[in-house]
N, CA and C atoms as an extended XYZ file, in Angstrom:
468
Properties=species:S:1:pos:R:3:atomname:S:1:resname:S:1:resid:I:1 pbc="F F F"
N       -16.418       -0.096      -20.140 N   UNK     1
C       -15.265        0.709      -20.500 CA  UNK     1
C       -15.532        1.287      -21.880 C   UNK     1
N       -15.155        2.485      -22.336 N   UNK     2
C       -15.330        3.575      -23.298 CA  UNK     2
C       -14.841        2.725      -24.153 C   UNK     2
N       -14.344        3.077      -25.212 N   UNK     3
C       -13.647        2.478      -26.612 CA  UNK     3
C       -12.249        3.460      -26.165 C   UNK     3
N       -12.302        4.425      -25.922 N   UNK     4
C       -10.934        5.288      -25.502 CA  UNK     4
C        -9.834        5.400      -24.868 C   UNK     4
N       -10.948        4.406      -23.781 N   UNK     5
C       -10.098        4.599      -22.377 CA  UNK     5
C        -8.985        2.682      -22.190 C   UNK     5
N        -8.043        3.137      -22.064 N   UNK     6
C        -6.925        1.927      -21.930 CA  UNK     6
C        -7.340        1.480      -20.189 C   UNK     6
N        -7.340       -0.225      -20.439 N   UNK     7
C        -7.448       -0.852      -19.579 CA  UNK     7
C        -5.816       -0.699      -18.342 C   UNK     7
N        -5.976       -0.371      -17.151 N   UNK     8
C        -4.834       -0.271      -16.308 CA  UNK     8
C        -4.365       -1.332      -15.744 C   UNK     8
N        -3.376       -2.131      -15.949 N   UNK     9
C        -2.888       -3.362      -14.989 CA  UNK     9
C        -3.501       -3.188      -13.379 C   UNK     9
N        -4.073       -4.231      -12.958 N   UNK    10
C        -4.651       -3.911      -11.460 CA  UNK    10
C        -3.409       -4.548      -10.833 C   UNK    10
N        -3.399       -3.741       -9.609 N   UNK    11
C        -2.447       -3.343       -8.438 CA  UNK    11
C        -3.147       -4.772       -7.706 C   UNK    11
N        -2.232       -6.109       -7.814 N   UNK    12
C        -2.913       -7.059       -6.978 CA  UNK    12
C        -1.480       -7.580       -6.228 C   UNK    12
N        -1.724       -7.042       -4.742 N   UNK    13
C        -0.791       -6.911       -3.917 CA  UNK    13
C        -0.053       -8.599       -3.227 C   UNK    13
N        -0.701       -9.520       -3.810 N   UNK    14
C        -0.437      -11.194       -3.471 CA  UNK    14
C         0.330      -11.191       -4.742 C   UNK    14
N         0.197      -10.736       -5.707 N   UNK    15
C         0.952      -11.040       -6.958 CA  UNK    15
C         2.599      -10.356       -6.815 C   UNK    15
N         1.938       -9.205       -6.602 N   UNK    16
C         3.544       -8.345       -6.712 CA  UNK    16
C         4.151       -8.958       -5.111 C   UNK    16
N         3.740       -8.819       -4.485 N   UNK    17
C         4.530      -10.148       -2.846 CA  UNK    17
C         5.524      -10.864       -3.220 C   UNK    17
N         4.882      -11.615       -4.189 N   UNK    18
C         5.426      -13.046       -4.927 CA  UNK    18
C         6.710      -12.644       -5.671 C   UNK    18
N         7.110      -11.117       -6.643 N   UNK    19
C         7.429      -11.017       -7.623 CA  UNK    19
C         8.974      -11.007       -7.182 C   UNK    19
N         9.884      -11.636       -7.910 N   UNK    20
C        11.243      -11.624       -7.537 CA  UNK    20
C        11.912      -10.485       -7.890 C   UNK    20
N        12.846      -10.193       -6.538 N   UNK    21
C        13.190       -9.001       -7.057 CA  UNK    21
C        14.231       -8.116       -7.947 C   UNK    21
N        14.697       -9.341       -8.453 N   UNK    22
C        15.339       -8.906      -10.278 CA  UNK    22
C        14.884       -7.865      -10.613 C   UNK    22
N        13.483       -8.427      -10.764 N   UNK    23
C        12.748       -7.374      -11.659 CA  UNK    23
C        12.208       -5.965      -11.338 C   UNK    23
N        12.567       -5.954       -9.872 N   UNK    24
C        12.360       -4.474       -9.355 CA  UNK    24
C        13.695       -4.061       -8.695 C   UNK    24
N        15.073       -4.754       -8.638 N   UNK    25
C        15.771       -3.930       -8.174 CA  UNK    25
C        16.327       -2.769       -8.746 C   UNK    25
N        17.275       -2.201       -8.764 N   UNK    26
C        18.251       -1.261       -9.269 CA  UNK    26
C        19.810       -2.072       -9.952 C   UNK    26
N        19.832       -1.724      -11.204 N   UNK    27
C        20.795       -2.752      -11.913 CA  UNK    27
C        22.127       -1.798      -11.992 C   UNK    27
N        21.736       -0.080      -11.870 N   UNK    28
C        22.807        0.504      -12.197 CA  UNK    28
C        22.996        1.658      -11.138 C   UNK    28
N        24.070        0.965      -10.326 N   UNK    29
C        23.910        1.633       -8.869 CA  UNK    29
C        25.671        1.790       -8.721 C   UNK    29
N        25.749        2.758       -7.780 N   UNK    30
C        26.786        3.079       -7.846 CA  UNK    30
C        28.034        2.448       -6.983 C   UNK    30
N        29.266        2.036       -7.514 N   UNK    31
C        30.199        0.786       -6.948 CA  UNK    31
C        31.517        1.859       -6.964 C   UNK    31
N        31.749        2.017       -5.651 N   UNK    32
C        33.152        2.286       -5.578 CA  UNK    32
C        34.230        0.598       -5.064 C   UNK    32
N        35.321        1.452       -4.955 N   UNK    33
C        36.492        0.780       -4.161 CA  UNK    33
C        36.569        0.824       -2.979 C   UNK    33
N        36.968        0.100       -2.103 N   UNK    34
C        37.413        0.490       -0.241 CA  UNK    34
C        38.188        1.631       -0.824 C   UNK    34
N        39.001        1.898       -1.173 N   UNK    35
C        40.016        3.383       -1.381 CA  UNK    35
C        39.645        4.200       -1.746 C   UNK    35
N        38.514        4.370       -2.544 N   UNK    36
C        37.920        5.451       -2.947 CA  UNK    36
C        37.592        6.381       -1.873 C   UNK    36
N        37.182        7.657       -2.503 N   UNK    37
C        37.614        9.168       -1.536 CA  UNK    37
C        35.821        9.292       -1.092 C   UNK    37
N        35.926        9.737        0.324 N   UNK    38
C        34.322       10.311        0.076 CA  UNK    38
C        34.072       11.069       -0.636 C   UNK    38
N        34.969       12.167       -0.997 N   UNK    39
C        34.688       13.014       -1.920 CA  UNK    39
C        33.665       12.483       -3.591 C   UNK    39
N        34.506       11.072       -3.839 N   UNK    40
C        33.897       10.308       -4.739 CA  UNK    40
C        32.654        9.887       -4.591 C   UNK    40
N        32.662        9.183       -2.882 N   UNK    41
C        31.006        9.378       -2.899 CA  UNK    41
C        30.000       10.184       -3.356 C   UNK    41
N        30.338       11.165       -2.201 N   UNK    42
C        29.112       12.192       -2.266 CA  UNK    42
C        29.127       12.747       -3.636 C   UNK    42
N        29.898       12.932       -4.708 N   UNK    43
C        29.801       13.041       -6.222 CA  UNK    43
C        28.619       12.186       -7.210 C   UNK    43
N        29.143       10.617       -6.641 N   UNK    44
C        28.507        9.777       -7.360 CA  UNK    44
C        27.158        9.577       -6.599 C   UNK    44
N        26.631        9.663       -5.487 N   UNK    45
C        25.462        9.614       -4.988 CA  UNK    45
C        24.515       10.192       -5.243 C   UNK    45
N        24.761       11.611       -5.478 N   UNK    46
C        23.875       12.449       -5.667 CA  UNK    46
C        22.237       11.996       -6.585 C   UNK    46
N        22.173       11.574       -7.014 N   UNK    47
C        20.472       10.833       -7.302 CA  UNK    47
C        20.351        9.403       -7.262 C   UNK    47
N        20.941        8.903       -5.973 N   UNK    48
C        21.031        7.183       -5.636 CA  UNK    48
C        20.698        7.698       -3.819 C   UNK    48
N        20.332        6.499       -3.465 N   UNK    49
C        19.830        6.192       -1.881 CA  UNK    49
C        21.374        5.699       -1.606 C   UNK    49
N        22.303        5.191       -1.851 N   UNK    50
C        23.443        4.168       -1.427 CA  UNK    50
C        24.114        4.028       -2.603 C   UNK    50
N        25.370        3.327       -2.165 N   UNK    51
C        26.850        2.696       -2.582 CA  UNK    51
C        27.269        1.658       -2.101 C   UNK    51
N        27.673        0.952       -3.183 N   UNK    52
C        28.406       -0.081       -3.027 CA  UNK    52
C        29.771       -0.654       -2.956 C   UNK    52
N        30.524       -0.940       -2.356 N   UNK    53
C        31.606       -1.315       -1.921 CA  UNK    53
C        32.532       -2.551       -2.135 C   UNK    53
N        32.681       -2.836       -3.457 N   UNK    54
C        32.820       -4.217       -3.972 CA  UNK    54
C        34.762       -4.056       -4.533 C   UNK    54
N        35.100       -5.305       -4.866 N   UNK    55
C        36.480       -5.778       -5.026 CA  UNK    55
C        36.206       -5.590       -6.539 C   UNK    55
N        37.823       -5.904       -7.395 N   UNK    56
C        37.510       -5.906       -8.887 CA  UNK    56
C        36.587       -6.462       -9.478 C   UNK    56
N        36.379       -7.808       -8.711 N   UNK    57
C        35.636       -9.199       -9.014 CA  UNK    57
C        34.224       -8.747       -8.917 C   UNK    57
N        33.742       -7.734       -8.087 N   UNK    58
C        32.315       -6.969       -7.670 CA  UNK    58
C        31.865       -8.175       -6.648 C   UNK    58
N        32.401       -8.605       -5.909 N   UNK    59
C        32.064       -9.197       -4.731 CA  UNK    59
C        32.101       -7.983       -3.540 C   UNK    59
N        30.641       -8.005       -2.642 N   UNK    60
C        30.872       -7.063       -1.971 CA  UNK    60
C        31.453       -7.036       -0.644 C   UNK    60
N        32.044       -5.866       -0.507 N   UNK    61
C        32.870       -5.531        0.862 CA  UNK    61
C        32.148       -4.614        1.846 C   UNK    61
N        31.163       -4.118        1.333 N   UNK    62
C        30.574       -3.058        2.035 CA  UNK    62
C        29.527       -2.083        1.580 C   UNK    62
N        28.672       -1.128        2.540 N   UNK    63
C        28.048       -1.044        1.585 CA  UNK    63
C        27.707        0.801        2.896 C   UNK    63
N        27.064        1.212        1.923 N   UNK    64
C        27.221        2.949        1.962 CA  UNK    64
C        25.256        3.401        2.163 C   UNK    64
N        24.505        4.005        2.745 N   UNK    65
C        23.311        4.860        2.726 CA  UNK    65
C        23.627        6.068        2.721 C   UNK    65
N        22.659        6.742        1.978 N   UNK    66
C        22.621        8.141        2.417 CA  UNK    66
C        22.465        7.922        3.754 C   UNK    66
N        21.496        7.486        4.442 N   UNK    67
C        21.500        7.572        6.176 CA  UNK    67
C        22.750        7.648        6.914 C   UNK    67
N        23.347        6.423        6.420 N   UNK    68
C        24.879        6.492        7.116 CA  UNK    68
C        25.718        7.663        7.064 C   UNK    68
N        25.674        8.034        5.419 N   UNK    69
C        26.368        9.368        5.841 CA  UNK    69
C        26.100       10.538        6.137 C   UNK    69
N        24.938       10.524        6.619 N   UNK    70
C        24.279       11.792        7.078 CA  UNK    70
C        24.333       11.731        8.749 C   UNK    70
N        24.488       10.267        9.374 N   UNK    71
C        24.553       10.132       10.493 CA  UNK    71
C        25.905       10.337       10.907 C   UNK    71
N        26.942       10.041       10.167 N   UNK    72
C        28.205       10.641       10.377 CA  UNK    72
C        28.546       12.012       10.676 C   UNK    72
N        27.614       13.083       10.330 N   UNK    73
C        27.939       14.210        9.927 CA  UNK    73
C        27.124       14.686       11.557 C   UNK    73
N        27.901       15.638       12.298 N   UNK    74
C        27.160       16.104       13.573 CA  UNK    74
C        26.579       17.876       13.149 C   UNK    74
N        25.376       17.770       13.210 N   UNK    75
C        25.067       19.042       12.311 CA  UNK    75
C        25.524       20.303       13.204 C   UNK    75
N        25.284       21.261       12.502 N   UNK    76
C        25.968       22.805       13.311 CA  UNK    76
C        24.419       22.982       14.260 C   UNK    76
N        24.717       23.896       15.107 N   UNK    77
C        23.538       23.931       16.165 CA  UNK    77
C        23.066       24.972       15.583 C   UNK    77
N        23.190       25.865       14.509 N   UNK    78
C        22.444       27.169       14.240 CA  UNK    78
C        21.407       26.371       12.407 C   UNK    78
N        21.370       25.265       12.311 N   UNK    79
C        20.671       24.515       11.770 CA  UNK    79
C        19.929       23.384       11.796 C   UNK    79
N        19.494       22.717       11.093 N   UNK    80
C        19.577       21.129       10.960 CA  UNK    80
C        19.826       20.580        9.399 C   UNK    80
N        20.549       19.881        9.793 N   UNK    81
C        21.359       18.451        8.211 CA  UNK    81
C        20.139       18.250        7.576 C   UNK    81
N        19.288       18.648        6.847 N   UNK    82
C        18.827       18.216        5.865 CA  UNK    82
C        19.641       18.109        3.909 C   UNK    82
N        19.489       16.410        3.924 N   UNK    83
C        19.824       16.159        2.680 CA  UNK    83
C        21.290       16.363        2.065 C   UNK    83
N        21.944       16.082        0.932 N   UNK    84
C        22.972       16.109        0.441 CA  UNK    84
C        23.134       17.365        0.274 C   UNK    84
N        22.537       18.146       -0.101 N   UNK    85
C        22.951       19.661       -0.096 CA  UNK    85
C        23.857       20.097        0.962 C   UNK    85
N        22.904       20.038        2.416 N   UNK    86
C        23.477       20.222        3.601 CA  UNK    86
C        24.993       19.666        3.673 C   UNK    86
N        24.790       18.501        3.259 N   UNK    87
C        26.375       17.389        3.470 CA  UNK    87
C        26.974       17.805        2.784 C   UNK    87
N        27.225       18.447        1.568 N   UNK    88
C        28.209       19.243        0.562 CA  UNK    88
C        28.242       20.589        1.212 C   UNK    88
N        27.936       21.361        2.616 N   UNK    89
C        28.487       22.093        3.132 CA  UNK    89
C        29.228       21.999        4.368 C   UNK    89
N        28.737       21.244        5.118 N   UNK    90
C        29.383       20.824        6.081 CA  UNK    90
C        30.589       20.243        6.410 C   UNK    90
N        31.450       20.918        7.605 N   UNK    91
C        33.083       20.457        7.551 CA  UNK    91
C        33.009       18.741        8.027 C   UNK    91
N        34.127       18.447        6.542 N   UNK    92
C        33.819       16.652        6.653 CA  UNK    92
C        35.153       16.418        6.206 C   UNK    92
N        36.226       15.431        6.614 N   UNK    93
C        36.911       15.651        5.991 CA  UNK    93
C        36.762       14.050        4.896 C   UNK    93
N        36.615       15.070        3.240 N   UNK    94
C        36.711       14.570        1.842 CA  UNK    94
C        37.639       13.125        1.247 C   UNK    94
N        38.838       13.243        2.056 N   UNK    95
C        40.002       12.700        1.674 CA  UNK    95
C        39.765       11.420        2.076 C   UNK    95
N        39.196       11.152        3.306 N   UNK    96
C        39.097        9.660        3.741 CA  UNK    96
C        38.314        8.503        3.051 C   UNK    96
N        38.902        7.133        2.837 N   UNK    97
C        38.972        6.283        2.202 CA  UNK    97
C        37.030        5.721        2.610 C   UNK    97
N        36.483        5.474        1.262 N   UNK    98
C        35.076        4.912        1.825 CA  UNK    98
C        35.027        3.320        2.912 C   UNK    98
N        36.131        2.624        2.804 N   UNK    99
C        36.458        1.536        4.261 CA  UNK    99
C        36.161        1.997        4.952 C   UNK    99
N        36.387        3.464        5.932 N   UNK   100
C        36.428        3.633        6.840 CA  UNK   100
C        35.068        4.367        7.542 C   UNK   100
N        34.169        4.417        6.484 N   UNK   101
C        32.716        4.519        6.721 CA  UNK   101
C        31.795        3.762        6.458 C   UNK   101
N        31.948        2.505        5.356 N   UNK   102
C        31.119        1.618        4.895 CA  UNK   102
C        30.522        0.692        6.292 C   UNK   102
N        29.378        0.098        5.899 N   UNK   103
C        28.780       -1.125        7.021 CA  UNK   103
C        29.716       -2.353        5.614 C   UNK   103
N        30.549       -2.886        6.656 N   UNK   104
C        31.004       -3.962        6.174 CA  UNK   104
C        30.115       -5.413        6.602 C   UNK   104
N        29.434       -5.281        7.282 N   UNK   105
C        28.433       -6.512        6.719 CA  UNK   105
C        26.606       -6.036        6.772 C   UNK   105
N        26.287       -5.749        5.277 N   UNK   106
C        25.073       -5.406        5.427 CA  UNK   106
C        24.252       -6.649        5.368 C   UNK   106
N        23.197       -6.186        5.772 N   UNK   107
C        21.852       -7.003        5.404 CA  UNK   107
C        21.785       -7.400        3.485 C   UNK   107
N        22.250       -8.220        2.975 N   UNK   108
C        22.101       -8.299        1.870 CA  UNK   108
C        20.642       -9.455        1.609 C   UNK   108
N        19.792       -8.920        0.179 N   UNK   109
C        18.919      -10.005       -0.616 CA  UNK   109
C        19.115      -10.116       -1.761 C   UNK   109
N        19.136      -11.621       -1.960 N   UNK   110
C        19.199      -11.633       -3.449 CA  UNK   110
C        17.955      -11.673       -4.458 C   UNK   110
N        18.280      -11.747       -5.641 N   UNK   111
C        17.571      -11.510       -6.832 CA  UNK   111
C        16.410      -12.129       -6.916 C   UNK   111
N        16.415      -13.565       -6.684 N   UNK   112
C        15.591      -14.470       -6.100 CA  UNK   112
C        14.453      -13.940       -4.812 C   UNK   112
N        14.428      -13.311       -4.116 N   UNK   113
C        13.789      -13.202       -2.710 CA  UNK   113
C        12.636      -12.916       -3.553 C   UNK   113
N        11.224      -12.945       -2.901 N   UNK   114
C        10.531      -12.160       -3.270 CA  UNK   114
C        10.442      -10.753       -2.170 C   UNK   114
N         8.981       -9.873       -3.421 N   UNK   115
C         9.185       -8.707       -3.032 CA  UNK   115
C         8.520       -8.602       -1.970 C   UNK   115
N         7.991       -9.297       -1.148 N   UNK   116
C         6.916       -9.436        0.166 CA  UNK   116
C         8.114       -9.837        1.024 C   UNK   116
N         9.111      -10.757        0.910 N   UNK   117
C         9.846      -10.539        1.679 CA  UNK   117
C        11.244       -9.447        2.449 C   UNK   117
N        11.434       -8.873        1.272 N   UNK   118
C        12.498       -7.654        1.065 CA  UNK   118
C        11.721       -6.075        1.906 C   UNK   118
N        10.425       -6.474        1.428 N   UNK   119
C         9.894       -5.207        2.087 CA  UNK   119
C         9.530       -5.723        4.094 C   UNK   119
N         9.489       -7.203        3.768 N   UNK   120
C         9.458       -7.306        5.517 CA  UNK   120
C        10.370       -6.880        6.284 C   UNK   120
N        11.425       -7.240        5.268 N   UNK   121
C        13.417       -6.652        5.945 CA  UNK   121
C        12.713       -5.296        6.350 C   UNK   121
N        12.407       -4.395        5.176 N   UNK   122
C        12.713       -3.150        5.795 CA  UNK   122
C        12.263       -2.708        6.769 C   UNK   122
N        10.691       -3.205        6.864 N   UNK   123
C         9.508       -3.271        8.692 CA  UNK   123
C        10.212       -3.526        9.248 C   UNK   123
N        10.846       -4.724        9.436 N   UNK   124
C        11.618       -5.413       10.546 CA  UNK   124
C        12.694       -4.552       11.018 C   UNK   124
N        14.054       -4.445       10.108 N   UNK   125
C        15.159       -3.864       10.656 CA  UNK   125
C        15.090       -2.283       10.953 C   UNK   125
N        14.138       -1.298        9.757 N   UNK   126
C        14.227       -0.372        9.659 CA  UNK   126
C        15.039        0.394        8.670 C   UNK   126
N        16.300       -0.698        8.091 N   UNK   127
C        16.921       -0.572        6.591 CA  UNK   127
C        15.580        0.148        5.761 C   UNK   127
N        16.216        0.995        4.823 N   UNK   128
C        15.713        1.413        3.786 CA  UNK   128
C        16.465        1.214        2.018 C   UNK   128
N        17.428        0.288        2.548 N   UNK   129
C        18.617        0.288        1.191 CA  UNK   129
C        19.423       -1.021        1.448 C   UNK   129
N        19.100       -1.849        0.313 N   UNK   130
C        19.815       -3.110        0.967 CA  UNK   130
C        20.564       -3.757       -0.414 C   UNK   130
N        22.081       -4.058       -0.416 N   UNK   131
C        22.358       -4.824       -1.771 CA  UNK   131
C        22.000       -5.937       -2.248 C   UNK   131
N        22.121       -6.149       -3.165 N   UNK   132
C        21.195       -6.974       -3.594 CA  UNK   132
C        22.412       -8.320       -4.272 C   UNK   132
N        22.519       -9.222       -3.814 N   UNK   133
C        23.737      -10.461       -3.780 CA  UNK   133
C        23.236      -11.710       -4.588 C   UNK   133
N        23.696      -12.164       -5.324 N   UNK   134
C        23.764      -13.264       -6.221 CA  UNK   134
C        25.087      -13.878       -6.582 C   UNK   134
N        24.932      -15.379       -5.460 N   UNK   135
C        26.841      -16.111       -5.062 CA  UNK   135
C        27.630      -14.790       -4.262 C   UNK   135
N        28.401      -14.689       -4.492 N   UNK   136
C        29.151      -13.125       -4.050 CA  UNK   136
C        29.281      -11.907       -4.687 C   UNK   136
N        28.609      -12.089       -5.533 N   UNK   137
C        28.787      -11.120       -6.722 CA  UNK   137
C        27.499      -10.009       -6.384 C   UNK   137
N        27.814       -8.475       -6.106 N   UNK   138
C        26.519       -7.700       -6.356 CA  UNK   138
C        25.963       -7.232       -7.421 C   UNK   138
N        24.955       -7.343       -7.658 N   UNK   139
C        23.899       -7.436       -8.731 CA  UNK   139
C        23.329       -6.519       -9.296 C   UNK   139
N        22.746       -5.656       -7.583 N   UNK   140
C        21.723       -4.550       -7.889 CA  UNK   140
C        21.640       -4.278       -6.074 C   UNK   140
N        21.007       -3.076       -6.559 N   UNK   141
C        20.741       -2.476       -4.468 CA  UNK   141
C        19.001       -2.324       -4.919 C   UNK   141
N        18.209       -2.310       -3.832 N   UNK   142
C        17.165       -2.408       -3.660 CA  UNK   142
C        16.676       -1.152       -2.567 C   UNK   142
N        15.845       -0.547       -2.761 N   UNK   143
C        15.220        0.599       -1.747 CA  UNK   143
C        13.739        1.151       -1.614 C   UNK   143
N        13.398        1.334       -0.937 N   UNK   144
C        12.209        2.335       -1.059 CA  UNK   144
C        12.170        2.729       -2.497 C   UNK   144
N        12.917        3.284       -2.626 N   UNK   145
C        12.572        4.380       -4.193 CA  UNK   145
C        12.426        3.181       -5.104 C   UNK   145
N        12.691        1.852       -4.828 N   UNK   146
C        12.402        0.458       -6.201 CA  UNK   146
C        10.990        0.310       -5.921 C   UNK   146
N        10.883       -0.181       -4.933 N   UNK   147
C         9.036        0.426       -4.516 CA  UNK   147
C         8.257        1.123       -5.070 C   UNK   147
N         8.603        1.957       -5.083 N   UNK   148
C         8.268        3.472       -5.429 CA  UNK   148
C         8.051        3.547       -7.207 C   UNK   148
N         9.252        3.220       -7.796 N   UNK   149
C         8.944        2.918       -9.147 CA  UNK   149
C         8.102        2.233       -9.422 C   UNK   149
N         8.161        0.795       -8.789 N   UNK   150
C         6.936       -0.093       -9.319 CA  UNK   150
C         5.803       -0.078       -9.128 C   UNK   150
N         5.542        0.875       -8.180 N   UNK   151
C         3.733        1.314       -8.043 CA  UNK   151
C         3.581        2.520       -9.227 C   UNK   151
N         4.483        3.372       -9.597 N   UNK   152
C         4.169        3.871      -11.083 CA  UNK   152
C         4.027        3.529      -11.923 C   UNK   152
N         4.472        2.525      -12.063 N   UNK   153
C         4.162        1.540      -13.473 CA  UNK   153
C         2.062        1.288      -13.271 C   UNK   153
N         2.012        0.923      -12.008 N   UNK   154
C         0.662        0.415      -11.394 CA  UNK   154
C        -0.056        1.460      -11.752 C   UNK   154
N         0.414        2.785      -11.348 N   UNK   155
C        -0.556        4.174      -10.981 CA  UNK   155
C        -1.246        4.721      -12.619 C   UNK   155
N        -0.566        4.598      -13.494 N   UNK   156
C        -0.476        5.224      -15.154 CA  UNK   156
C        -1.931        4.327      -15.594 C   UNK   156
């Protein structure tokens, strides 16, 4: 190695398996109310995979994907639904309470799991967004895109 060139953390895929996923979830994710408006959703989503659905206490009640609400939405036949853009045109009606779209019992992992196992969830079920639970309390949501960050850290 040069005198110049900075040594890169190696990408050792038994290590990061192991790594709990505290340290790679998402800590600041977005928490509505059951009463809250979709309108509120699709506001607060806009650069998040999902929502969370928790009581004052932040114990969760439910929980929100972009998937879900894109699967809600039946696209016009002179297009196709691509992305939140699309969903901020399409007739939806705004007013209804996020209860009445949330998965009230998701697949939740906690903080503790490792990351070899969280990513088996997603092989397995096909989830791409899962909250992330510690006692009853939510913590953090976990996704592809946490993935995604932590191999940039790797890639630099």
């Amino acid at each position: 190695m040069s005198a110049g060139e900075e040594e890169k953390p190696k990408l050792n895929i038994a290590k990061l398996s192991k790594m709990p996923l505290r340290l790679v979830m998402d800590e600041k994710f977005l928490k509505l109310s059951p009463d809250d408006r979709i309108e509120d959703l699709i506001k607060g989503i806009e650069h998040r995979t999902c929502a969370v659905v928790a009581d004052e206490a932040g114990r969760l009640l439910g929980f929100i994907s972009v998937d879900e609400i894109i699967n809600l939405i039946v696209p016009p036949t002179d297009y196709v639904l691509v992305g939140i853009d699309a969903l901020k045109e399409a007739h939806f009606d705004w007013n209804r309470p996020v209860k009445e779209i949330m998965n009230p019992k998701p697949i939740t992992l906690s903080p503790d799991d490792p990351l070899g196992y969280a990513l088996g969830m997603m092989l397995e079920t096909g989830v791409r967004q899962f909250p992330v639970v510690e006692g009853k309390k939510v913590v953090g949501t976990f996704s592809a895109q946490s993935v995604i960050r932590l191999l940039r850290v790797f890639a630099r």
